[in-house]
N, C-alpha and C positions, 0 to 999 in steps of 0.2 A: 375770385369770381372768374369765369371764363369769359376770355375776351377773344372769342371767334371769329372772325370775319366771313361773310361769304360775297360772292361776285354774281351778280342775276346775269346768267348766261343768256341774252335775247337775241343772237344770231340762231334766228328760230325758224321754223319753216315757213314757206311761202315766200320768200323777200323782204323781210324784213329789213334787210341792209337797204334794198334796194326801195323801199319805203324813207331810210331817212337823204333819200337826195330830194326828197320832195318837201312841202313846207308842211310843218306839224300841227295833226288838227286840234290836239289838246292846248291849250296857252294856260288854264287853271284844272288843277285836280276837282273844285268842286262843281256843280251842276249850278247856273247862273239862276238861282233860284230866290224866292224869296226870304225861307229857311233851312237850306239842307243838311243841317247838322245843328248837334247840339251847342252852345254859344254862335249859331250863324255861319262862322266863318270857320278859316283852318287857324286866324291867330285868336282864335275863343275872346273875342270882344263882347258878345254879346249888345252888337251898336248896331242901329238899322240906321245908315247915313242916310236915307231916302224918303222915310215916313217921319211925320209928328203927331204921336200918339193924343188920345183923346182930350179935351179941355173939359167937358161938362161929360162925364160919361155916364151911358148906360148900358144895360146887357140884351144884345139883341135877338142870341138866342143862347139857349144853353140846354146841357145834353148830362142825363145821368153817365157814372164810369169813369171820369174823372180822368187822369194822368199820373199814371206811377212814374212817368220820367218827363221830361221836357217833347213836349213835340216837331215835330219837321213838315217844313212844307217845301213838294217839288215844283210845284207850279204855283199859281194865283189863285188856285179854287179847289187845294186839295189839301189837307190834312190828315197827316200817320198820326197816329197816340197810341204810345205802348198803357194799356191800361189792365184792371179787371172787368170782366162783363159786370152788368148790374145785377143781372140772373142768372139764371140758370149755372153750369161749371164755372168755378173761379179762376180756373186754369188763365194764364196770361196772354194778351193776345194784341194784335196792333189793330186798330180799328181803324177804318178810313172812312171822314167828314166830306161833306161841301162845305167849301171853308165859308159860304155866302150863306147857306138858309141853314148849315149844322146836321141837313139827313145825313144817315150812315151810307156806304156807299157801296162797301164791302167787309170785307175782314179777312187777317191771315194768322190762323194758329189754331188750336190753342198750344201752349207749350207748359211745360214744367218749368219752374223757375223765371225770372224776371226781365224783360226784355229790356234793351238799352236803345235812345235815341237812334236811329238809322243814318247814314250819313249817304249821302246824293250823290255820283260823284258823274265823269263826264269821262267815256272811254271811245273808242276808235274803231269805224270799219274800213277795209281797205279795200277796194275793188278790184282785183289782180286777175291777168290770163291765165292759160293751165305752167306755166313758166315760172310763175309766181311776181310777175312784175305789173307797176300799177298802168291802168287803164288810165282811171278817174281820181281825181282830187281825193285822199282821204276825208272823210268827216264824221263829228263829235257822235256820240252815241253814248246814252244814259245806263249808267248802271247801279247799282245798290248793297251797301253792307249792312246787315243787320245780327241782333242777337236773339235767337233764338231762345232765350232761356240760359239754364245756368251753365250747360253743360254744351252748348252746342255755338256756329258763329255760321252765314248765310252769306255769301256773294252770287245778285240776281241779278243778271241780266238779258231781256227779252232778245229775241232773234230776231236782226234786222231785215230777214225775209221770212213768209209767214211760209208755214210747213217744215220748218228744220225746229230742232230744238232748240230751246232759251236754255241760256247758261244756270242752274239751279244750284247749286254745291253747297252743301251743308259739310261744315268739318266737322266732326262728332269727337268725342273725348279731349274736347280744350276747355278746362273750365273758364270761361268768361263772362264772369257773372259781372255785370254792371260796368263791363269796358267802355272803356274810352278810344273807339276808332279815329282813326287821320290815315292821308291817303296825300302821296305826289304823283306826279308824272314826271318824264324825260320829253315830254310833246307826243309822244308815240303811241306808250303804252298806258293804262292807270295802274296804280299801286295801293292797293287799302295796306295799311299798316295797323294793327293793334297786338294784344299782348296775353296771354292768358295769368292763369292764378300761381305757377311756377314760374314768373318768369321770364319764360318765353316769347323772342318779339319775332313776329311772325309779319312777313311782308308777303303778300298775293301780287299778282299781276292778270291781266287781260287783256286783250284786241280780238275786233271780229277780221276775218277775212273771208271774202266773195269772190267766188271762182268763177267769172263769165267765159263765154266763148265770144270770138271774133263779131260777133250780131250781139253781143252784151246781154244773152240768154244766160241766169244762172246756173250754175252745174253743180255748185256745193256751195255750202256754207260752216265755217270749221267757226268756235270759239278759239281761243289760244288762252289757256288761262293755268293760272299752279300756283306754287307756294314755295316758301323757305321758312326755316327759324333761321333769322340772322345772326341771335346768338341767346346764349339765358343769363338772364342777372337773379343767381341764386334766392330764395327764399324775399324776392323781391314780388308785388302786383301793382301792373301800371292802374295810375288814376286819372291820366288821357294822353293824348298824342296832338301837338300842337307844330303850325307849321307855319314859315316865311319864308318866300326865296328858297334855296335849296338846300335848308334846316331844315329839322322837324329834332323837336322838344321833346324828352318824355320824361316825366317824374314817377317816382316810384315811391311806397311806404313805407319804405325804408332806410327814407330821408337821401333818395341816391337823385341826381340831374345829369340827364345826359343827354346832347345832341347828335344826329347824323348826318353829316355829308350823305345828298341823298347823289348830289353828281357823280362821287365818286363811290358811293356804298361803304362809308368805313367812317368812325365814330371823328367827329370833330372836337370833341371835349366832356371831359366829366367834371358835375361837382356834388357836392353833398351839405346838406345841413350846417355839420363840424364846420366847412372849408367857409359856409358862406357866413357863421355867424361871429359876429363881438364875443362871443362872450366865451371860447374856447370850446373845448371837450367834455363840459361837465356832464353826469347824467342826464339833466333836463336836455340837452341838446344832441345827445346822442342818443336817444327814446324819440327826439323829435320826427314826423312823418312829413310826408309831400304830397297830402292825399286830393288837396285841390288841386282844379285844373288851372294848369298855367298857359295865362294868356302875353300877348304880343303887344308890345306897340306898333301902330302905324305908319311907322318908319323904318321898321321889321330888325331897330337894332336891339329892343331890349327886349329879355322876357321877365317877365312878374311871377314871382317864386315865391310861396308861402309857407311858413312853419307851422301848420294847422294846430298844435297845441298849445305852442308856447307865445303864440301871437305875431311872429315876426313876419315879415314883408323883405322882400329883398329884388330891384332892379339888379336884372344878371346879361348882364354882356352877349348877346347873340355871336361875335366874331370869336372869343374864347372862354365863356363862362366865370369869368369874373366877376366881382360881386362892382355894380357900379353904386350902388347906398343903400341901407338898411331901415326902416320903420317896423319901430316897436309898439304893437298896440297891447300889447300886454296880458291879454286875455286869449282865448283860443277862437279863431278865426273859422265861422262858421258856413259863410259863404260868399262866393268871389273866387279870385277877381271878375271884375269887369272894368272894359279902359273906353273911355268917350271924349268928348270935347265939350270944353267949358265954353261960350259964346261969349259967356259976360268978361270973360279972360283972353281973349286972343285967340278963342280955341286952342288954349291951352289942353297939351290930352290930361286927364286926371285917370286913376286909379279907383276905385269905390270895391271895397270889402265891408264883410258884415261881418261884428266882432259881439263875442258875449261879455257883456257889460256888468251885469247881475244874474241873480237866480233867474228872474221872470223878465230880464229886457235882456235886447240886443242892440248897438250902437254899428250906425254908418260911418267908415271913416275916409274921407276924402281925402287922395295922395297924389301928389305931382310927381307925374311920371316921369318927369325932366332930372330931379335929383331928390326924390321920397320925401319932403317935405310935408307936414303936417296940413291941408285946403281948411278943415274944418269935422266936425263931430256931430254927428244928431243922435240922438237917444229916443228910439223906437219904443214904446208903451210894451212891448212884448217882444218874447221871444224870436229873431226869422233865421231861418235857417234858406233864404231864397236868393239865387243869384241877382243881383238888381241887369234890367234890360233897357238901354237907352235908345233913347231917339234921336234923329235929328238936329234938336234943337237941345239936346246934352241934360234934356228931365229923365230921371230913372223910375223906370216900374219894378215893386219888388212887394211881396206879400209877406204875412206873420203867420204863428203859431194858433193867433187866435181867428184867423178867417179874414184880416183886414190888408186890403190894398193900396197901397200907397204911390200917387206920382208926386216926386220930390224933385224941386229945380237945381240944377246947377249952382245957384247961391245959398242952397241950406233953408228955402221957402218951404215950403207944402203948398204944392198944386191943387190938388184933391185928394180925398182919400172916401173909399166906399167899403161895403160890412159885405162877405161872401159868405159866413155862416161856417167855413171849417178849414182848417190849416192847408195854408198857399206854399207850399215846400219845395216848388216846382219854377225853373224860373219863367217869365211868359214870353210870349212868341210874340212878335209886333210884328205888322206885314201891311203891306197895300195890296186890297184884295177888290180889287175891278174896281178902283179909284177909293178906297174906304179903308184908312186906318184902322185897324181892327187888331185887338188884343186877347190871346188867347189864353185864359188863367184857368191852372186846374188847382178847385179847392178839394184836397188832398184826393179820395178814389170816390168820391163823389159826385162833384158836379164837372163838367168841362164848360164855361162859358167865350162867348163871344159879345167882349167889350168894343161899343164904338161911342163916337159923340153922339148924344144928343137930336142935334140936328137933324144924324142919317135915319133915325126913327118916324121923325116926323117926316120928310120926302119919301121914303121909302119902308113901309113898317112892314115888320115880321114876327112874323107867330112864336109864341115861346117868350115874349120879351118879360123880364120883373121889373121893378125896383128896387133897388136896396137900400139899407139904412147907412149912415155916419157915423160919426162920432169924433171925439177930438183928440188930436194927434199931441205926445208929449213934446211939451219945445226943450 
């Protein structure tokens, strides 16, 4: 394989050296938002430490189209869903909610091929004389990656004065069908990072710069934005990009793990399948893939590596990719991870994968993240192929094959569980939206609802709202 390095040259015009004597407005790659990316965050916990999801639930409004991928939220009261229309062309498209009463607000596509989660991210204008030096304080400024479809990848962002143009850039001929974007910063600049179907790990960059005169009249407005491949890992396709501190994770299909020194731009360690498993080189472990996304613990030392066929689990070392313990669930590993905290345990962080059990179920398996230790098993009545989403208080939400939703406590209880009528394959979106824990589930490209308590129906009711039916969860 080639192992390239490249060095992001960003002694770039306008001052930008002269930018870093000042303090950096970036401090996080993502947009401090409620959802802005797929698992939440950049170390893919899929944990909302903030909100606790519903106790008696019901659906407050819900909206044909459903969710072909997990959705993002930039703010408190807005909702992306990469879906199908419900009529008219099929073609793929992102539709945008009120995350509060569910109308449509907009929409952008339609496209060929299937769009990926969008990731949120938080970029930089500088306010500089004709000299290129700053005036004013830099600050943060929103921007956006998305997938266009199969064949295409989009970095937007609006122009922080009106009458210049917004940064649009569609890269054409990267196949990136169902990428998995992540994105750092240096404080200066942002960086989406993702990977096409060759291979290819492609790092962008942006900042806005503002050109005042001595009366702070503006005279221009430049983007500063471009790209690299920073190298190919042959007949390899990433499955996401996962980030701590100045890592970033990415696993490939090919059963390859590798991290980046984002400080210095050059690779901080490889590992593979082979390297991390007991059980040597046999076939089954060299066929093995790393096609879920690997998430982070909360102490940004470890990340969580999965043998998606052959069942295995592996805590892997963030400072040099060592295997720090192995859990064998034995069966192929459907979806997951996700990492939260146990209350009843010290907030212990735990690990939760969903594991195929039999032909017709699928088994939760609880793992301490501390040394892969076995928490505990539940055996789900049916198939799920759906990432579980925690809360606060360490209950997970995760959906089945057969249309039912389940909140499951940290001790291996059932919370509740409600009937949606058709396969939850999508993991759900948990958010505080204008005071109101509110759960986003798409029952497959059909419905998109909004779950909340009980309660909020009866103070505040809204149009659209059903009922759903029960049924009883297998212990």
């Amino acid at each position: 394989m080639t192992m390239k390095r490249w060095i992001l040259g960003l002694a770039i015009a306008l001052g930008v050296a002269t930018a870093y004597t000042q303090p950096p407005p970036i401090t996080e790659p993502l947009l401090d938002a409620p959802w802005p990316t797929w698992g939440r965050d950049m170390r893919r916990s899929h944990y909302a430490p903030d909100v606790a999801g519903p106790n008696n639930p019901a659906v407050r409004w819900y909206r044909s189209g459903g969710a072909l991928e997990e959705p993002a939220m930039p703010t408190p009261t807005a909702l992306w869903v990469p879906q199908h229309p419900s009529t008219g062309s099929r073609y793929t498209r992102y539709t945008f909610y009120n995350a509060v009463n569910g109308r449509v607000t907009g929409s952008f596509g339609p496209f060929w091929g299937q769009p990926s989660t969008p990731i949120f991210m938080n970029a930089a204008v500088y306010i500089v004389d004709n000299d290129g030096a700053l005036v004013l304080p830099p600050v943060p400024w929103d921007a956006l990656m998305l997938s266009g479809g199969q064949y295409e990848c989009l970095l937007f962002s609006a122009t922080p004065v009106d009458g210049f143009p917004d940064v649009f850039w569609t890269l054409r001929g990267f196949p990136a069908y169902r990428t998995g974007f992540g994105a750092f910063t240096d404080g200066f600049y942002i960086y989406p990072v993702f990977a096409d179907n060759f291979g290819n790990i492609i790092i962008l960059y942006l900042a806005w710069f503002v050109e005042v005169d001595d009366n702070l009249n503006v005279q221009d407005v430049i983007a500063d934005y471009g790209g690299i491949i920073f190298d190919q890992i042959p007949s390899a396709s990433l499955s996401a990009v996962s980030g701590a501190g100045t890592i970033l994770v990415l696993g490939f299909h090919n059963g390859l793990v590798l991290a980046i020194d984002t400080s210095i731009l050059d690779y901080a360690w490889f590992t593979d399948v082979p390297t991390l498993s007991d059980h040597g080189s046999g076939p089954e472990v060299n066929s093995d893939i790393v096609d879920r996304p690997i998430a982070i613990t909360s102490n940004n030392q470890t990340a969580i590596v999965c043998a998606s066929n052959s069942g295995r689990v592996w805590g892997v070392s963030m400072a040099d990719g060592s295997r720090q313990w192995e859990y064998e669930a034995d069966r192929a590993i459907m979806a997951g991870p996700s990492i939260g905290p146990d209350p009843n345990n010290g907030n212990e962080e735990t690990v939760y994968v969903v594991v195929r059990h039999s032909a017709s179920q699928s088994a939760i398996h609880a793992i301490r993240a501390s040394n892969g230790s076995q928490k505990w098993v539940r055996v789900l009545p049916n198939i799920s192929r759906c990432n579980p989403t925690i809360d606060q208080n360490g209950v997970l939400y995760l959906g089945d094959d057969r249309g039912f939703l389940y909140a499951i406590n940290p001790n291996n209880t059932v919370k509740w569980q409600t009937y949606l009528g058709s396969p939850i394959r999508v993991a759900p979106v948990l958010a505080d939206v204008n005071g109101v824990a509110t759960l986003y589930v798409a029952a497959s490209n059909r419905f998109l609802y909004a779950i909340v308590d009980q309660s909020v129906l009866i103070n505040t009711p809204v149009g659209g709202v059903v009922r759903t039916p029960g049924g009883e969860l297998a212990r």
